[in-house]
C-alpha positions in Angstrom: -33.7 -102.3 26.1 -35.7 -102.4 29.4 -34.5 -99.6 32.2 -31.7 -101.9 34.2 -30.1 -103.1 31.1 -29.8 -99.6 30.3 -28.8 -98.3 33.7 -26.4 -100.8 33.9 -24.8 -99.6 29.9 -24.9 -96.2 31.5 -22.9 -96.8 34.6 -20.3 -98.7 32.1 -19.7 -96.1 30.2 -19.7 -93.5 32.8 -16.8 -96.1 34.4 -14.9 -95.8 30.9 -15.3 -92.2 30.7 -13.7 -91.7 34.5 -10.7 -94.6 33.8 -9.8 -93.2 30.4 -10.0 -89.9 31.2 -12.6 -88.5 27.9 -14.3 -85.5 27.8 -17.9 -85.3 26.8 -17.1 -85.0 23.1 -14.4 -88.0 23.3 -17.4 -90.1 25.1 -19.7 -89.1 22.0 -17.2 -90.1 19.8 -16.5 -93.3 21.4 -20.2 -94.3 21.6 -20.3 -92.8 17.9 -18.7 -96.7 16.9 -21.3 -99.0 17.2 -18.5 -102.1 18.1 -17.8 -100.1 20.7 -21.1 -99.9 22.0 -21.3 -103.9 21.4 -18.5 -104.6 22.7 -19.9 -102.5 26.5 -23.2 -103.4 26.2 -23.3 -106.7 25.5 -19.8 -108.8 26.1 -19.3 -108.6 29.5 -17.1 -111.4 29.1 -14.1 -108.9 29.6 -15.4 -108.2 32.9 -15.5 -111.7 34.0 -12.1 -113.5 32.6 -8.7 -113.0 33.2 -6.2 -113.6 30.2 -3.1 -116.5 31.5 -0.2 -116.9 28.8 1.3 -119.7 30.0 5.1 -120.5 28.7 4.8 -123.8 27.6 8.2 -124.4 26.3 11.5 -122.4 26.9 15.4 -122.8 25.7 17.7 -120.4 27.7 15.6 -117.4 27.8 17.8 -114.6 29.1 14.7 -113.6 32.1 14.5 -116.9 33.4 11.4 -117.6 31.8 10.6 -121.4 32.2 7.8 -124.0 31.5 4.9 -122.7 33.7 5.7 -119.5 33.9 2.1 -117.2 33.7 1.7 -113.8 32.5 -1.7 -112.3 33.6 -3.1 -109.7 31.9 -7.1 -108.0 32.7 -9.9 -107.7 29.9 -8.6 -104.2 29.4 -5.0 -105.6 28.6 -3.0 -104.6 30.8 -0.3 -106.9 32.5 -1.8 -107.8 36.5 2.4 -107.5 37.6 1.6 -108.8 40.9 0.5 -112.2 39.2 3.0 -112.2 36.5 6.7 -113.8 36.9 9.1 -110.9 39.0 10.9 -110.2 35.1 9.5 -109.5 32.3 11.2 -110.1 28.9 10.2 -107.3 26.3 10.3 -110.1 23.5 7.8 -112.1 25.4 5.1 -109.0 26.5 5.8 -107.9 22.4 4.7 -111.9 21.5 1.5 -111.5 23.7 0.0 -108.9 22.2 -1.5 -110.7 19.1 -2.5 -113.1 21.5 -5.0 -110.5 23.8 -6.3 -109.2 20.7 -7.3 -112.2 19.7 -8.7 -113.1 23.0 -10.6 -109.9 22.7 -12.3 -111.1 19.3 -13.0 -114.4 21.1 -14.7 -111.9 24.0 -16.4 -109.7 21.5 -18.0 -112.8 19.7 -19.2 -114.4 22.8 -16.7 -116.6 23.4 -13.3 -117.6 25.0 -11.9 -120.2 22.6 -9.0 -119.0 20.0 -8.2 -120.6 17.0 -4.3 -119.7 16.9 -3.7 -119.6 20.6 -0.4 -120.0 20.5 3.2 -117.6 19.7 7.1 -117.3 20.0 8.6 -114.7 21.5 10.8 -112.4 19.4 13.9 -113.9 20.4 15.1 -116.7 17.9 17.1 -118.6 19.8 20.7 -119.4 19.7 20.8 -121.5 17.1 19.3 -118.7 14.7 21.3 -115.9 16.0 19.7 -115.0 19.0 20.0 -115.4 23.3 16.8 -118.1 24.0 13.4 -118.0 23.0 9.9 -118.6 24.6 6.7 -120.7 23.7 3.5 -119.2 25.4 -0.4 -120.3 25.2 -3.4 -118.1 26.0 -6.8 -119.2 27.8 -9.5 -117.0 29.8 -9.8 -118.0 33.0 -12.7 -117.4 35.3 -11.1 -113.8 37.8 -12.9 -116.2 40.9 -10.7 -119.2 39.2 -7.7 -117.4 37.9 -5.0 -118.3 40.6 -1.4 -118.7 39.4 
């Protein structure tokens, strides 16, 4: 690895090691996984994308979640709430999570496409005993293109 490469690694993982708060010895064990050290080294699609679930369908979902409704969320997962609708159903952030992981593993493997890019919330609807119920897609948008 020539010297900016490097530099550049090193300023990543000194970023990591201020936001998450390690010590020296969590940092070495960290950088002790080499997917992690793939994953900062050499995916910098994190960096770039943001993560839009988009509800694509929706039956009398107790938030007031409809069609079009997105939920944002950064490539370190966590929910942007100034981009995302003013309520947010538990059922629905619980639903998204398999979805940013496998967002992630699209990321990690140099790409943004998902195979099963698509969930329910937790809610079953009425008709199966529940209030509503949510439909949501993923897709990584460009952060310079990412307006909702």
């Amino acid at each position: 690895m020539s010297s900016e490469p490097r530099d550049k690694a090193k300023r990543r993982w000194q970023k990591i090691k201020e936001n998450l708060g390690y010590t020296d010895e969590e940092l070495t064990i960290h950088l002790s996984n080499p997917k992690h050290v793939r994953l900062v080294e050499s995916a910098p699609a994190f960096s770039k994308y943001k993560m839009i679930i988009e509800v694509i369908g929706a039956n009398n979902c107790a938030a007031g979640h409809k069609v079009g409704d997105k939920f944002v969320v950064d490539g370190e997962g966590c929910l942007v709430v100034n981009e995302c609708p003013s309520r947010l159903c538990v059922a629905a952030i619980f639903a998204i999570k398999p979805l940013v992981d496998r967002m992630w593993q699209a990321f990690y493997d140099n790409t943004t496409d998902v195979l099963h890019d698509t969930v329910h919330c937790t809610d079953v609807g009425v008709h199966r005993g529940g209030w509503g119920e949510i439909t949501m897609r993923i897709e990584a948008v460009p952060k310079d293109a990412a307006k909702t």
